[in-house]
N, C-alpha and C positions, 0 to 999 in steps of 0.2 A: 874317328874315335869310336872304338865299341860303346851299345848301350849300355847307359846305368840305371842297373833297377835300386829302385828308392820305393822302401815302406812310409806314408806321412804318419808318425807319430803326434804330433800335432804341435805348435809353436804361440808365440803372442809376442806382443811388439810395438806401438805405435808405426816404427817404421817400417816394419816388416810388415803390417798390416795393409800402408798406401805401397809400397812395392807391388804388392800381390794384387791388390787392385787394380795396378795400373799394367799389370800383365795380363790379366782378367779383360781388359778393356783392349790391351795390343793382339791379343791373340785370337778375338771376338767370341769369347765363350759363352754361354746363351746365362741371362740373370735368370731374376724369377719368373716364375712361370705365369704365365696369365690368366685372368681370375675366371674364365671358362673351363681351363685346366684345371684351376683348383678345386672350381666346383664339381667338375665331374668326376673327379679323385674322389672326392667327399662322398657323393652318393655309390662309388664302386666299392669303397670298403664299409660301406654301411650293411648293402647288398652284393655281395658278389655272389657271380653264378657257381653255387655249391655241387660238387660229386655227388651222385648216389651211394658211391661206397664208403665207407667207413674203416679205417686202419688206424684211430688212435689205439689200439690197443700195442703198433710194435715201437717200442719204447727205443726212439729215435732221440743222435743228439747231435747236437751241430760243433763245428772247430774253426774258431776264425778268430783274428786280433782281439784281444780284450773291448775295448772298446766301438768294434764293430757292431751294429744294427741292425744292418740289412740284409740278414741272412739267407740267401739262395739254398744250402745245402744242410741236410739231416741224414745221418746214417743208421742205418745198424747192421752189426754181424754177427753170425751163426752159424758150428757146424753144421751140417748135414749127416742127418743119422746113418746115411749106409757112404760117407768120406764124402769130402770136398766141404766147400761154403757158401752160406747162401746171404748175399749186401741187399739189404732194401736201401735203396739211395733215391729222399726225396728231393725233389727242385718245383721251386716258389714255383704255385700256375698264374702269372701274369695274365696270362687270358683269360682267366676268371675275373680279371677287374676291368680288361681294357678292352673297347667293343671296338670292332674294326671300322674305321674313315671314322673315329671319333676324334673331339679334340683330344683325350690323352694319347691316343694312336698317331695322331699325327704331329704332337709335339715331341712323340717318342723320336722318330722319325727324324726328326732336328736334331735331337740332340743325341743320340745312339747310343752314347755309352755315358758311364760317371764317368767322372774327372774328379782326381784327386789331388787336394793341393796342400799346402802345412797346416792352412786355419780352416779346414772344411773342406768337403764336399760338394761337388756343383752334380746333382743325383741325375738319370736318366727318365726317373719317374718322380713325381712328388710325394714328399715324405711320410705324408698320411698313410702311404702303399708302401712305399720300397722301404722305410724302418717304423710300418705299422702293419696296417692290416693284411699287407703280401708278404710279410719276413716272415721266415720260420721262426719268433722269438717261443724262448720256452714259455710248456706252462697254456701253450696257445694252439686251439683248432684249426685249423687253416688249409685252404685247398693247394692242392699238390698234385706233380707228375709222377707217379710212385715208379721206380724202377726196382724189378726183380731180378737180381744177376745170379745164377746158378752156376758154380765154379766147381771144378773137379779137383783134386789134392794137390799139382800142382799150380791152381789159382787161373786156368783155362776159364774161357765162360762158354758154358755148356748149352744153356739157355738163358734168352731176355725174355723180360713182360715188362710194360709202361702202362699204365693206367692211370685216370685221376681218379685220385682217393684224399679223403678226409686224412689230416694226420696231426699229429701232435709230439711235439719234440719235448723229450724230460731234460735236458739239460743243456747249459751252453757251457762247453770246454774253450780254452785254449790252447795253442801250440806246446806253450812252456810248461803247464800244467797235464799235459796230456804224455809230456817227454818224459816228467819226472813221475807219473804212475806209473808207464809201464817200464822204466827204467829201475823204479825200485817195487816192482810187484805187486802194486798197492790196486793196480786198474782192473776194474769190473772188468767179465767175460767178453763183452761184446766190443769194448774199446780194447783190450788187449790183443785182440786178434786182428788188431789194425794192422800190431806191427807184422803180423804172420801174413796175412794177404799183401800189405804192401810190399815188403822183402820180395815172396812171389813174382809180383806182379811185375818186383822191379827185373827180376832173374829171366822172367820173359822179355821185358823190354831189348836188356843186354843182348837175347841171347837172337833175337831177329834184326838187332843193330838201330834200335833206338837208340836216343840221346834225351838225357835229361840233365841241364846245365847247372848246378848248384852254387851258382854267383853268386857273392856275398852283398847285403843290400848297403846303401847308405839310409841312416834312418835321422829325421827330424826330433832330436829328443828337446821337452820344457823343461825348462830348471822351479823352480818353486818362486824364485823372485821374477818371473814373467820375462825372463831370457832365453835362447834355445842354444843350443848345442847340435853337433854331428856326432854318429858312433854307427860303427858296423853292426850289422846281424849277419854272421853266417848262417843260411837258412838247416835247421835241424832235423833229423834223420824223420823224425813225427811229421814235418812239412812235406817231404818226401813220400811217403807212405799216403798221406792224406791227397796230394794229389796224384796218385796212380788209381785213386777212386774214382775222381773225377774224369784220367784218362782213362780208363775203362771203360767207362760210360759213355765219353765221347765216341771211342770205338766202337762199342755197340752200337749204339745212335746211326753210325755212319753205316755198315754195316745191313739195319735195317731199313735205311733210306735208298743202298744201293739195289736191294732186294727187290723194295718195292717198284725203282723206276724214277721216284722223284725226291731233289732232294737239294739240301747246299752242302758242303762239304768246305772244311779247314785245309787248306793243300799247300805245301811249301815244296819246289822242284831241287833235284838230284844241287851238291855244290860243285860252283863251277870247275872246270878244269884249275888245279894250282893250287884249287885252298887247301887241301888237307897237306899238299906239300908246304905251303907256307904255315901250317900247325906243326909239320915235323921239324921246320928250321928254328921255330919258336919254341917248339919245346927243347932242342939242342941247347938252344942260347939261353932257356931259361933253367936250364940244368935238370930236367925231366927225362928219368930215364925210361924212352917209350920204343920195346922192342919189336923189332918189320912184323914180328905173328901175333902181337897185340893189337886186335881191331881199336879203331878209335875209342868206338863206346865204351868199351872195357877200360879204356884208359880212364876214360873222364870218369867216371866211377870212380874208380879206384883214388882220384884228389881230397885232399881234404883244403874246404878253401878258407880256413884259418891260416893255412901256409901263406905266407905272400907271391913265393913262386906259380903256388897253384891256381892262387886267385887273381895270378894275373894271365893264367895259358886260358884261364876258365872266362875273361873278358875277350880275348883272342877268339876261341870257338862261339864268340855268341856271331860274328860275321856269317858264320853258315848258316846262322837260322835269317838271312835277310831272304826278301822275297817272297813271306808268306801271304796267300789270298783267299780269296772266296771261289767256290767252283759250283756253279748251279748247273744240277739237269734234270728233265723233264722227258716222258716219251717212254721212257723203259730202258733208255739205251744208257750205258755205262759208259761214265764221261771219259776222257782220252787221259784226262791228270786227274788221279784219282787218291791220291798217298800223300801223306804230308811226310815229306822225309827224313823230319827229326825225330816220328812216331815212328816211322818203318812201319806205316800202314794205314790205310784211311781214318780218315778222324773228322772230328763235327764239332763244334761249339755247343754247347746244349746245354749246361749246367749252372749257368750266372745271369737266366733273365730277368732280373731286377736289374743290372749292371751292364750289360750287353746286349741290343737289339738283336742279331742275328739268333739268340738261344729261345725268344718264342717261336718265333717260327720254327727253329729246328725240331721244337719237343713237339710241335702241334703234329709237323709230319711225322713225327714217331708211333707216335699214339695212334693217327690212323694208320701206320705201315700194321701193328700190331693187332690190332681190331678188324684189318679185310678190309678195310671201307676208303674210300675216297677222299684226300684230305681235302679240306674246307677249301672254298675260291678265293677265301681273302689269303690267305695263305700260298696258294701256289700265284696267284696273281703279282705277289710283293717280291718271290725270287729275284728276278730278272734284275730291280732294281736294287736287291741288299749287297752285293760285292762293291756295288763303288759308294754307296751309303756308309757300309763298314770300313770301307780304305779311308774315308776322307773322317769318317769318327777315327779312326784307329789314328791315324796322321796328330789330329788332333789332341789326343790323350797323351802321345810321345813327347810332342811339344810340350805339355804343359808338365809332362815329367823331366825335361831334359832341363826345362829354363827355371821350373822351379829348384831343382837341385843348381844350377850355378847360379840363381838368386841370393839364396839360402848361405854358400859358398861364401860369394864375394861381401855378404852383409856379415857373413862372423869373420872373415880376414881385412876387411876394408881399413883396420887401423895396423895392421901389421905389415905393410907396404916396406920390402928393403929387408926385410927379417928374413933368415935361413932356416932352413928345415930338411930333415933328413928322408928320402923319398926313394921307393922303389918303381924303376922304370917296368911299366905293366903295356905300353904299348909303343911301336917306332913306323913310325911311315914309311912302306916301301918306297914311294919315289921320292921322299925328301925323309930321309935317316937321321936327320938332325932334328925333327920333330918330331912328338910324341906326346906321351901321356905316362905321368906320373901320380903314384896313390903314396899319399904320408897316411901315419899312422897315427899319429896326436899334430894337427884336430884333424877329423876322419875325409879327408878330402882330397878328391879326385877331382886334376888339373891339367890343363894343355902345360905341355915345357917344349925350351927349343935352346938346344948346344951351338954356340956358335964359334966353335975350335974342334967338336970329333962328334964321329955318328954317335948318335945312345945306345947303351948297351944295355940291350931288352934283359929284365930280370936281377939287372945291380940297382944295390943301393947306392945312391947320387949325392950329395949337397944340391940342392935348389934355394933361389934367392925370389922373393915374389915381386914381381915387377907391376904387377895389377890386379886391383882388385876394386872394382868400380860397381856399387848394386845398382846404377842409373843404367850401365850396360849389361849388366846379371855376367859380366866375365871375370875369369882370375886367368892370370900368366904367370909361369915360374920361367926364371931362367938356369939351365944347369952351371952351377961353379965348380965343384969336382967330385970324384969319388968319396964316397963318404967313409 
């Protein structure tokens, strides 16, 4: 079954409360932190080792869920007086808090990434840092990885600079709010020109045969009487735009880690022989018209995934992005797998270390590839070990997204056992056609089904009847009864 991306909106519950507990407990995800951790959290955002330089003055602002905290990322944009644009794009310097073979470095190390779940957050740092003294909240001085990215008119990057500097974010936007400025005219100069560099950046993407998948999410919604709901988000043209910042950056990153010789790198390999033949039979079946001198990427662009047809070819294409890993080298020499292949180009993790292990290290080697200087020993010393640190974090974090979405699932269908509903077939198994995966629209729920009289027919709407839905197993099962 293709993965499903799930935003947690956040939920309550008594019962949904000891569910989640008791996946918390089968899944072994790390509680709280221990009180030598906490202590030393304490004294690094009291003190943290501050920049010499000073850049509160370029009036940075950050874009992340309303109720997000722990801000990694501040931007701003500007033309360039003689053409092009020029992104300063800050990321949280965790290193300024966390001293290497310390307990918060080594609890980091446990636990590698957040884990997001309906009722909270299980943080990769303790929250005095990652939604206090390390978040870029507005309003706030805070040390930083500054990146300078020098863009020509068509949105090329001409030149990087990384440095840490002092900065300070004037505002926190979000998605929806950010869509409806520039959507109706209303957005300051430096956030309107999101949409201008993103568009860009995405028209490069396209045009070297990147992919960027615009799945639509399942989202955990509360109701006011302390009950939850399910409801789509299809991710918005603003989300888009917003993280081609972040790929840029990546790119660069990787970029100047190749240059220098040492480095980790994001790498996902070519897809296997077949698949993109089994994206053209799927798109056949799902009535997508994708002609032979239409590159893929061009295609997927071009979906809009409020369709249900499209948003179910756009869960199909998430299977090529399986595979991806960590690629570290050392030495000078240019590793053998260098490309992440859904970028169409090297690429680096760098921009989420409140959230992500792998991204202090990456910026700490940036900043010395950029400076001449030799990056730190704790730094190159911890390579070796962050690819299978980050597989068995990354592992982890799917899990706790996978089971919490059919948790969630089977606790809002659990009394609806035997009831029909009206569903579109968004996935079929090559070796057994009689299974699949089907998405109903009201309540927003993506389920296994299985036809026990004709194959499923990828992209019809079905009758389905729910045979299970047990939250002690976190499963739901549809059975198909006919075309709808």
């Amino acid at each position: 079954m293709p993965r499903r991306h799930m935003h947690m909106a956040g939920a309550d519950g008594a019962s949904l409360g000891a569910a989640l507990r008791g996946l918390r407990t089968r899944l072994g995800v790390p509680g709280a932190f221990p009180a030598e951790v906490l202590a030393e959290a304490e004294r690094a955002a009291a003190a943290p080792r501050l920049p010499a330089e000073d850049a509160t003055d370029v009036p940075l602002f950050t874009i992340d869920p309303p109720a997000s905290v722990d801000l990694d990322q501040a931007m701003h944009l500007a033309k360039r007086p003689g053409g092009g644009y020029r992104v300063h794009y800050a990321i949280a310097d965790v290193a300024a808090f966390v001293t290497p073979g310390g307990a918060l470095d080594t609890e980091a190390h446990r636990r590698v990434t957040t884990l997001y779940f309906p009722d909270g957050r299980v943080p990769l740092h303790p929250q005095v840092l990652s939604e206090g003294a390390a978040s870029l909240l507005p309003g706030q001085a805070r040390p930083a990885l500054l990146w300078r990215l020098d863009l020509d008119a068509d949105g090329r990057v001409e030149t990087t600079d990384v440095r840490r500097a002092l900065v300070r974010s004037r505002a926190k936007l979000d998605y929806d709010g950010v869509q409806k400025a520039i959507d109706t005219g209303t957005a300051e100069p430096a956030l309107a020109l999101l949409k201008d560099v993103g568009t860009l950046r995405e028209a490069l993407e396209t045009a070297r045969g990147g992919i960027s998948l615009n799945v639509p999410e399942q989202e955990v919604v509360p109701a006011a009487d302390g009950s939850y709901g399910l409801a789509y988000r299809a991710p918005l043209p603003a989300d888009g735009w917003n993280a081609q910042i972040s790929l840029m950056t990546g790119m660069a990153a990787a970029d100047l880690m190749l240059a220098a010789g040492t480095g980790i790198l994001r790498t996902l390999p070519a897809a296997p022989d077949g698949a993109v033949g089994r994206l053209r039979r799927a798109a056949q079946a799902l009535r997508i018209d994708w002609p032979h001198h239409v590159p893929y990427a061009a295609l997927v662009r071009s979906l809009d995934p409020r369709i249900p047809a499209h948003a179910a070819f756009l869960q199909e294409c998430t299977a090529l992005l399986r595979g991806a890993g960590y690629t570290v080298f050392t030495g000078g020499e240019r590793p053998e797998h260098a490309v992440h292949a859904a970028v169409a180009a090297p690429y680096t993790h760098c921009t989420a270390p409140l959230r992500r292990l792998v991204d202090r290290y990456a910026g700490e080697l940036c900043v010395a590839a950029v400076a001449g200087t030799a990056p730190p020993g704790w730094a190159v010393e911890a390579l070796a070990g962050l690819p299978h640190e980050m597989q068995e974090g990354t592992r982890l974090a799917n899990s706790v997204e996978r089971e919490c979405v059919d948790l969630v699932e089977a606790a809002l269908l659990k009394d609806r056992v035997g009831e029909t509903f009206e569903a579109t077939v968004i996935d079929v198994e090559e070796r057994d056609p009689q299974a699949g995966t089907v998405h109903l629209e009201d309540p927003a729920v993506v389920g296994r089904v299985r036809s026990q009289a004709a194959p499923l027919p990828l992209g019809d709407r079905i009758r389905v009847r729910l045979t299970q839905a047990d939250p002690g197993t976190a499963k739901i099962l549809f059975a198909a009864v006919q075309p709808a």
